[in-house]
C-alpha positions in Angstrom: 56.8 46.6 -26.9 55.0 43.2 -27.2 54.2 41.5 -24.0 55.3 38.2 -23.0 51.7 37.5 -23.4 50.9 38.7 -26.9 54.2 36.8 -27.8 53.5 33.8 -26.5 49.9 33.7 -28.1 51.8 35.0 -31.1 53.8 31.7 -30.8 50.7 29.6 -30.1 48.5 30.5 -32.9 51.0 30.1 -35.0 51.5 26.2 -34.2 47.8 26.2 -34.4 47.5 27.6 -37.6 50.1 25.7 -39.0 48.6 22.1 -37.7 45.1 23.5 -38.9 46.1 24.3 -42.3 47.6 20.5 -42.4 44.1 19.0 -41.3 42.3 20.8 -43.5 45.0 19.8 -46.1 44.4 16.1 -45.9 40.5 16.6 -45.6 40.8 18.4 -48.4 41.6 15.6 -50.4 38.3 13.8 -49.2 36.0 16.4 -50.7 37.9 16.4 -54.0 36.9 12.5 -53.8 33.3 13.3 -53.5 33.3 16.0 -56.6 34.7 13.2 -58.7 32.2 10.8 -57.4 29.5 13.3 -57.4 30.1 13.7 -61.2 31.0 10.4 -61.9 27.2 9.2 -60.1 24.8 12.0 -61.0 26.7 14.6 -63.9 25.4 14.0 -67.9 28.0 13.0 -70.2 27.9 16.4 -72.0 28.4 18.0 -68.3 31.7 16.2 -67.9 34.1 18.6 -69.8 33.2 21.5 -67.8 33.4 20.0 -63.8 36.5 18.1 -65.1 38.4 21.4 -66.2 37.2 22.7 -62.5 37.9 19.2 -60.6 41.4 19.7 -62.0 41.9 22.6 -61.1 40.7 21.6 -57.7 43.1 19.0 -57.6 45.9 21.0 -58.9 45.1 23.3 -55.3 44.4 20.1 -53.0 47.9 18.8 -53.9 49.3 22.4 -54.1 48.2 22.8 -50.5 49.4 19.2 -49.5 52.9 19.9 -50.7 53.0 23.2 -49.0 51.3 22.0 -45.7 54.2 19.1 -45.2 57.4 20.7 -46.5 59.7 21.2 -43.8 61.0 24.3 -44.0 60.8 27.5 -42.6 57.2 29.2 -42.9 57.2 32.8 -42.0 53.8 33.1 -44.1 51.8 31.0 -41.0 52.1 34.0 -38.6 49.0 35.6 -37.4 47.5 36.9 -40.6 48.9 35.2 -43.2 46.9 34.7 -46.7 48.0 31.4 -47.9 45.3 29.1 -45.6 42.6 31.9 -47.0 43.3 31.5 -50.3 43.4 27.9 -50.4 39.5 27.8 -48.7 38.6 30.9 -50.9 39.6 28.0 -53.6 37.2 25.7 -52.2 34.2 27.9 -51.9 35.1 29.4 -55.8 35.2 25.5 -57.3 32.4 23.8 -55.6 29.8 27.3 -55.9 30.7 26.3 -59.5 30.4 23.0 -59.7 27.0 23.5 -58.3 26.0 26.5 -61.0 27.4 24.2 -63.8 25.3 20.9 -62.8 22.2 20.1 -63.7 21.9 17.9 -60.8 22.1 19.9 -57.7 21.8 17.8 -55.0 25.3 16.2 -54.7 26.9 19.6 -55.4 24.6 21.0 -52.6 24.9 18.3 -50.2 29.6 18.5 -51.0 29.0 22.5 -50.5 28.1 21.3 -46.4 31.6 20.1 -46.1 32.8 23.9 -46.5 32.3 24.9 -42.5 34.0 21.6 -41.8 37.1 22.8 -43.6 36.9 26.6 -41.8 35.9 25.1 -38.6 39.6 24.1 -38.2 40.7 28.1 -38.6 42.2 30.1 -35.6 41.6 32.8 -36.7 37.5 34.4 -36.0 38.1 37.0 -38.3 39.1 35.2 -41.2 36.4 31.9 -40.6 33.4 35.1 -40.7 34.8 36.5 -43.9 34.6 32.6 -45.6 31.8 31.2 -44.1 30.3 34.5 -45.0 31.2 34.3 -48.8 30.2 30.4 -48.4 27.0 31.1 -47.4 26.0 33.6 -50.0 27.7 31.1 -52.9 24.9 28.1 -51.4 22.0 30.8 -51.1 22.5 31.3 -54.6 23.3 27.6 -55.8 19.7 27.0 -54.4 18.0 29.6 -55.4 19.6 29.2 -59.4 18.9 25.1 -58.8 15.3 25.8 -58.2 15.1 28.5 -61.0 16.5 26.8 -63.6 16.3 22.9 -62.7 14.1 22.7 -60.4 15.9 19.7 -59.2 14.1 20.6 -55.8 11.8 22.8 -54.5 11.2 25.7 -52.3 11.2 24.4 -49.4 13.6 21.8 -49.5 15.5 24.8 -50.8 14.7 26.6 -47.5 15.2 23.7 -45.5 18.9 23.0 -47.0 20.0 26.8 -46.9 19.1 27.1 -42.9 20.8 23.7 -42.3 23.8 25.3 -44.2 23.8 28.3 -42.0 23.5 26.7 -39.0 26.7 25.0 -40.2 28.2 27.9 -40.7 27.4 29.8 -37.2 28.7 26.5 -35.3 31.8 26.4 -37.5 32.0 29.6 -36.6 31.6 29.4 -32.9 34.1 26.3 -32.7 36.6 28.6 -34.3 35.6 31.6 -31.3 35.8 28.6 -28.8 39.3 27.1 -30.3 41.0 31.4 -30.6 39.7 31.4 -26.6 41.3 28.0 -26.0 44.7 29.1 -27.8 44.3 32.8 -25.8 44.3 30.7 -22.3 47.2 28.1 -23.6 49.1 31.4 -24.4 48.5 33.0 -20.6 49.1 29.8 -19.0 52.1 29.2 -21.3 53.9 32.8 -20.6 53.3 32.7 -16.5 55.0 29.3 -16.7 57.8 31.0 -18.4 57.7 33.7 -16.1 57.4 31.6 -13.0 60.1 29.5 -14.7 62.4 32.5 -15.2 62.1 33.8 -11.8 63.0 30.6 -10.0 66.1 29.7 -12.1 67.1 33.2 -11.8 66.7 33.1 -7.7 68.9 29.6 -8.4 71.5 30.8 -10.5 72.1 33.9 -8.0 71.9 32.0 -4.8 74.4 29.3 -6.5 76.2 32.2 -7.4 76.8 33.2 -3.4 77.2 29.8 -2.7 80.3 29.6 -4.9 81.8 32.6 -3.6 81.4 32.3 -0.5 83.2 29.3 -0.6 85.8 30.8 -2.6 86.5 33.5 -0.1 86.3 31.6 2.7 87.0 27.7 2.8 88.5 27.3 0.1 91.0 30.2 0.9 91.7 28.7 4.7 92.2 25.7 3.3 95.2 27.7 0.5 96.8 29.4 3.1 96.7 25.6 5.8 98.8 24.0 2.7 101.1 27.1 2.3 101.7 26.8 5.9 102.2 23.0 5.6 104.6 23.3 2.8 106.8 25.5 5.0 107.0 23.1 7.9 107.9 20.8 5.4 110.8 22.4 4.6 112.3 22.3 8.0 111.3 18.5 7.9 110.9 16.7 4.4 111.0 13.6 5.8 107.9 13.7 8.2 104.8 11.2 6.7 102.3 13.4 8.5 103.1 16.5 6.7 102.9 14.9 3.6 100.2 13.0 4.3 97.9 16.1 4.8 99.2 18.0 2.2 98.0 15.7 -0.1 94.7 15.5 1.9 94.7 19.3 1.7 95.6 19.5 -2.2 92.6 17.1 -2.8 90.0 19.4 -0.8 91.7 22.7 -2.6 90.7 20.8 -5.7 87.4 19.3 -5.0 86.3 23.3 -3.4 87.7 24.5 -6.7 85.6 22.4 -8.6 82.5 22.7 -6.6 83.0 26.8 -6.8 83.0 26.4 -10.7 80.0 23.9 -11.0 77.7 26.6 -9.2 78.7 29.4 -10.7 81.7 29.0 -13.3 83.9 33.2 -13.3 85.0 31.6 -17.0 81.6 31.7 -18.2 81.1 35.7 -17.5 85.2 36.4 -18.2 85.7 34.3 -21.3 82.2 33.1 -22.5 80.7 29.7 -23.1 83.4 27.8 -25.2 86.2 28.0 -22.4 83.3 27.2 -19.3 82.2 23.9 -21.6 85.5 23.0 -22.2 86.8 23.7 -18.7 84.0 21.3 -17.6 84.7 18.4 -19.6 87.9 19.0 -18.1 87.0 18.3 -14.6 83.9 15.6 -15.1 87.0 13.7 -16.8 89.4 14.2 -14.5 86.6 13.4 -11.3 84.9 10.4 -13.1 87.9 8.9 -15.2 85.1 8.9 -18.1 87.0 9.8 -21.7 85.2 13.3 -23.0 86.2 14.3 -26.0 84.8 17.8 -27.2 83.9 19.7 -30.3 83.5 23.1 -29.8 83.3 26.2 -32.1 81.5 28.7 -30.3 83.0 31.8 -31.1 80.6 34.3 -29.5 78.7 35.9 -26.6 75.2 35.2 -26.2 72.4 35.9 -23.3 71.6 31.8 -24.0 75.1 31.2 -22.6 73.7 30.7 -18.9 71.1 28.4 -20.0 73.2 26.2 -22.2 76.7 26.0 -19.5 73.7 25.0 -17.1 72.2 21.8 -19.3 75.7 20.7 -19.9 76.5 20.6 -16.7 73.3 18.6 -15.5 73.8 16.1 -18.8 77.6 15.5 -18.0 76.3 15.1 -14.1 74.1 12.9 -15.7 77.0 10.6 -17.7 78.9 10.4 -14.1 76.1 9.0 -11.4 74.1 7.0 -13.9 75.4 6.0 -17.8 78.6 3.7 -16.4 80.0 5.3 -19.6 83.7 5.0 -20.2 83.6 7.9 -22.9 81.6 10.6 -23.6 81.3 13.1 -26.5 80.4 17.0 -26.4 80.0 18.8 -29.4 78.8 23.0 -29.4 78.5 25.5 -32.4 75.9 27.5 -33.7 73.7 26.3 -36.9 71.3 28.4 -38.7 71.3 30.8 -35.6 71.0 28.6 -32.7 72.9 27.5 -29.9 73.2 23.8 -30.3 74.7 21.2 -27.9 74.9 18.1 -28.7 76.4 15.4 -25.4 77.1 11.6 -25.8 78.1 8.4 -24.1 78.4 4.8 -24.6 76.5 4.0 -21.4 73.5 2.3 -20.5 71.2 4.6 -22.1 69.0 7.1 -21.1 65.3 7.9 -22.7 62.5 10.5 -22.8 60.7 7.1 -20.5 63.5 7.3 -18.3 63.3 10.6 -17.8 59.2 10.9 -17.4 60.1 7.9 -15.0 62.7 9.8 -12.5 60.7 12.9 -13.3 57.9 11.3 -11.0 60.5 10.1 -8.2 61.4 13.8 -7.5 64.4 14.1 -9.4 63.5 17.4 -11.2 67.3 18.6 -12.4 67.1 17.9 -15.9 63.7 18.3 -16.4 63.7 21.8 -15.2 66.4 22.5 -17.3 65.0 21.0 -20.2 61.8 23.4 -19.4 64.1 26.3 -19.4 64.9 25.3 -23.1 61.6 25.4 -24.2 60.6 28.5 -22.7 63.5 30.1 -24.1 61.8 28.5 -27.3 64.4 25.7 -27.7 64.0 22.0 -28.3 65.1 18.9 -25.9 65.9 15.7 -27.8 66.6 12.4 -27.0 68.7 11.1 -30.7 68.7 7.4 -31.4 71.3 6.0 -30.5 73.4 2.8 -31.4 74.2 2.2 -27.8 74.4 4.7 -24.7 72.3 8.3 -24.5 72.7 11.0 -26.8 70.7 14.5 -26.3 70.4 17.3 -28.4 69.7 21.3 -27.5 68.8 23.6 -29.5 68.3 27.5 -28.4 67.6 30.3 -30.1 70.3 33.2 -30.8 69.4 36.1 -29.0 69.5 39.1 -30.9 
């Protein structure tokens, strides 16, 4: 069993990967600019049919790898060990240690080689950046040593000179990638005792709500039940006495207002019918307590271990609409797309942004924000949606399977 650890650095490299393999995607595009101006400056004429057949296929990868970089879709191949960001450098290192064998001017093919590190230096990965930079160096060595035998475009030692610069290169490419895997090792440590420390503290919240809520159930909220019941028979032998009436109105109001407050901390219709009826039923009372409009979507037909976390952000965003959007509707929409939980809340307020929020955030006013950090550890998203008028968020959590 993976650690939360392993998982999260599973999670991080991944990212990192993916936004390296982009980088390197658009620099890419920058070397292919120097081959062509490399031949375009210094190649022969009768040179030209050769590097173009190679600086097309070059550019047939460059795009290849653009296209593939910036498609948004779903990339299972950019976990940890994945071959496509390989075999796109193992392209570069093939097409310019050719270009250099097939030019009879080697300096400009030499000096493009040099950007090679710069491309692996992005890598995550130190394994794969040895194996390249390895290959990359033994491609130059013999791009010099073939210049010098058979051009002798320059000489020994500038030879020399150029193949230890090279290799330098190549150790402090390699050492930024060491320094970067470190970097993403500490992210991940840091990243999974947040969601640890996170986890812990919501958990101690959601259980001490939860005796909060019964105990003023069973108490309270019961002496107040059985103070009406007792009311309503004395008015019986007197229907026409004001004060009787008077308090049990006060009385049904409090019976209400406990009943509400019992099923904002801890809501018996999430655990007994699931997330659907405890969303629906809480549209039902911010409506009734706020006179806001809420309409609701909801087609949730399921059981989830996300179902805690979810009831708990609608409850903060509809707390939200009441004390701070002067709404006069709102919208709540749940279902479940491509395997996550997604909940989508409205209003035609005053409007509320990620500013706002960063804003409040540093007054002390942590509800959301620690909710919205629950989401993300649970490897959701948090959005704030443009909007026409009023706020409109957006979670998304993952399914558990």
């Amino acid at each position: 069993m993976a650690s939360a650890s392993d998982v999260e650095l599973d999670r991080v490299r991944r990212n990192h990967q993916l936004r390296s393999y982009r980088v390197v995607a658009v620099l890419r595009i920058g070397v292919l600019a120097f081959v062509i101006g490399a031949m375009v400056v210094a190649a022969p004429r009768y040179e030209w049919g050769s590097q173009i057949a190679l600086i097309v296929l070059y550019a047939f990868a460059t795009v290849s790898a653009l296209i593939l970089a910036f498609t948004r879709f779903d990339r299972p191949r950019f976990g940890v060990g994945r071959m496509e960001p390989f075999a796109f450098t193992a392209i570069d290192v093939i097409v310019l240690t050719a270009l250099q064998l097939v030019s009879s001017d080697g300096v400009y093919p030499l000096l493009i080689m040099i950007l090679l590190p710069v491309l692996v230096g992005v890598d995550m990965s130190t394994r794969r950046a040895a194996v390249i930079l390895a290959f990359t160096v033994v491609g130059f060595a013999l791009a010099g040593v073939q210049d010098h035998l058979q051009k002798r475009a320059i000489g020994w030692p500038d030879t020399v000179f150029l193949f230890g610069l090279y290799a330098f290169m190549c150790v402090a490419a390699l050492v930024a990638v060491r320094i970067e895997e470190r970097h993403a090792r500490s992210i991940a440590a840091l990243s999974a005792l947040r969601e640890e420390l996170l986890g812990q503290t919501m958990t101690a919240s959601e259980v001490l709500q939860r005796r909060i809520s019964e105990s003023i159930h069973d108490g309270p909220l019961q002496d107040v039940l059985v103070a009406r019941q007792e009311l309503i028979e004395l008015q019986l032998d007197d229907p026409d006495d004001d004060r009787v009436t008077r308090a049990l109105t006060g009385l049904q109001s409090a019976s209400e207002r406990l009943r509400q407050a019992t099923f904002e901390l801890h809501p018996a219709v999430l655990e007994q019918v699931g997330l659907a009826a405890a969303v629906e039923q809480l549209a039902g009372f911010t409506a009734k307590r706020s006179g806001i409009e809420v309409t609701t979507d909801i087609d949730y037909p399921m059981r989830n271990e996300v179902d805690p976390i979810v009831f708990g952000v609608a409850r903060e965003l509809l707390s939200n609409v009441v004390r701070h959007s002067q709404a006069t509707n709102a919208w709540v929409t749940l279902g479940v797309t491509d395997d996550m939980c997604v909940l989508t809340v409205a209003d035609d307020g005053v409007g509320v942004n990620s500013d706002t929020m960063a804003r409040r955030l540093g007054e002390g006013h942590i509800g959301l924000a620690s909710h919205r950090a629950r989401v993300e550890a649970a490897g959701g998203a948090f959005v704030f949606l443009e909007a026409a008028s009023g706020t409109r968020v957006c979670v998304q959590v993952p399914l558990k399977k």
